[in-house]
N, C-alpha and C positions, 0 to 999 in steps of 0.2 A: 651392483655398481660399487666403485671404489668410496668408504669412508669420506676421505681425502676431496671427493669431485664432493658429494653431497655437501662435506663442511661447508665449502667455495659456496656453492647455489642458492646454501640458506641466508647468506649475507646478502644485503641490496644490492642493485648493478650500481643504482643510480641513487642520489640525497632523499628521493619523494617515492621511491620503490618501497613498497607495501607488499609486493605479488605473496612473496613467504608465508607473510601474516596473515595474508587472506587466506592462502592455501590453508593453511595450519587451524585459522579457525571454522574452516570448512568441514576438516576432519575433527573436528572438535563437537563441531555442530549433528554430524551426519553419525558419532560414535564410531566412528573406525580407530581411536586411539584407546591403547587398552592398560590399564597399570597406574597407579598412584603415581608414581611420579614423572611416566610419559606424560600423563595428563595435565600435571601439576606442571612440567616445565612446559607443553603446549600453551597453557593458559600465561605463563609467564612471556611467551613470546609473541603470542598476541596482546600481550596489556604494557608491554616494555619492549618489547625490541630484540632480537638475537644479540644484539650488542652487550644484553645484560648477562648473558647466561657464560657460566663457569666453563673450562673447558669439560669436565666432568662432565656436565648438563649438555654439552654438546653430541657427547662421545654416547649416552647413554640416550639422546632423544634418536640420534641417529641410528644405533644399535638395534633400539627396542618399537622407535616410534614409524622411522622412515622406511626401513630395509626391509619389513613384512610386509610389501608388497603396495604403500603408499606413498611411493616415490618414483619415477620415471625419470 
């Protein structure tokens, strides 16, 4: 899947849209996130918000976190 679509998806549709956050700490929960700092920014999007993370921490959750096969 395109980088570009997943950035879009990780953001809420809606002001009370959590879906991400749960998703994320799903994977969090169940260990399918692998690497210090997937984890690290995982954990940071579950306790703040995608809103917080750098573009960097976007490109690198996506890269390392989403594309290996935990993202649809």
């Amino acid at each position: 899947m395109d980088e570009k679509v997943l950035e879009v998806r990780m953001y809420p549709r809606e002001e009370h849209d959590s879906s991400f956050q749960i998703y994320v700490d799903e994977l969090l929960k169940y260990g399918l996130l692998e690497g210090p700092a997937v984890i690290g920014i995982a954990k940071q999007i579950v306790d703040r918000g995608v809103d917080t993370l750098s573009q960097n921490q976007i490109k690198t959750f996506i890269e390392h976190g989403l594309t290996k096969g935990n993202y649809v």
